[in-house]
N, C-alpha and C positions, 0 to 999 in steps of 0.2 A: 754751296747752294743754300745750304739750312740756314748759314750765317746771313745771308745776303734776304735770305727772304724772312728772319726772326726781323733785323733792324727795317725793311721796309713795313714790318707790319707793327713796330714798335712807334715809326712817323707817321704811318699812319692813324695809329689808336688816339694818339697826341696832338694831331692836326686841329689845329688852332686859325689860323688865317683864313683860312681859304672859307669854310662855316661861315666864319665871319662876314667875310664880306657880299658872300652868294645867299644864303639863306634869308627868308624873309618872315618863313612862321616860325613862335617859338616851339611849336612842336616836333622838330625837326630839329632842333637843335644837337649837338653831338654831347657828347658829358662834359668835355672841359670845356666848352660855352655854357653848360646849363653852370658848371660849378662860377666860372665867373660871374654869372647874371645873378648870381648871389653875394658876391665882392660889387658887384657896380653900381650898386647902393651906396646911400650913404652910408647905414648902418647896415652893413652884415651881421648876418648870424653865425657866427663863426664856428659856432657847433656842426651847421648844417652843411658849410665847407669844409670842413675838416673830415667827416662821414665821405664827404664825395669824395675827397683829394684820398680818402681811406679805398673807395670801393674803384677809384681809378687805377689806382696804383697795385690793388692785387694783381691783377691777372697777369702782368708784366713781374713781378716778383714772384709767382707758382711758374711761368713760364720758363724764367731764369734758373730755379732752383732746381726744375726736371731736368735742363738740359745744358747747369752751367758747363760740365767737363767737353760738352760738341763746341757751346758757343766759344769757348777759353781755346778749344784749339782750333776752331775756322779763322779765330782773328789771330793765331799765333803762327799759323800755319805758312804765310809765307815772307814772313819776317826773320826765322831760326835760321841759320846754317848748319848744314849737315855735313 
């Protein structure tokens, strides 16, 4: 169950489309729209993406690192023979 609910909360946090297409203030934007809407320029700041893509991507790698030995065996768990 922890497996099942770390990955929906990892499609979640990552949710890209759906923002997209529904949202209509930029205040409401999710991070990885705000990080894009920095790419959608011509000229990026790439500094200022590379920060986001930084401050996206923690919390899903401290997530992983607390609890990689559950997540390595909810997804192994019913694939082994015993």
């Amino acid at each position: 169950i922890f497996t099942v609910g770390l990955i929906n909360f990892v499609m979640v946090w990552n949710d890209f489309f759906m923002p997209l297409v529904f949202l209509t203030k930029s205040s409401l934007r999710t991070l990885t729209l705000g990080i894009y809407a920095y790419t959608a320029d011509f000229l990026a700041n790439w500094n200022k993406v590379f920060a986001g893509v930084t401050v996206a991507l923690l919390p899903i790698i401290i997530i992983y690192f607390l609890f990689s030995e559950q997540i390595v065996s909810g997804l192994t768990s019913g694939s082994v023979k015993e």
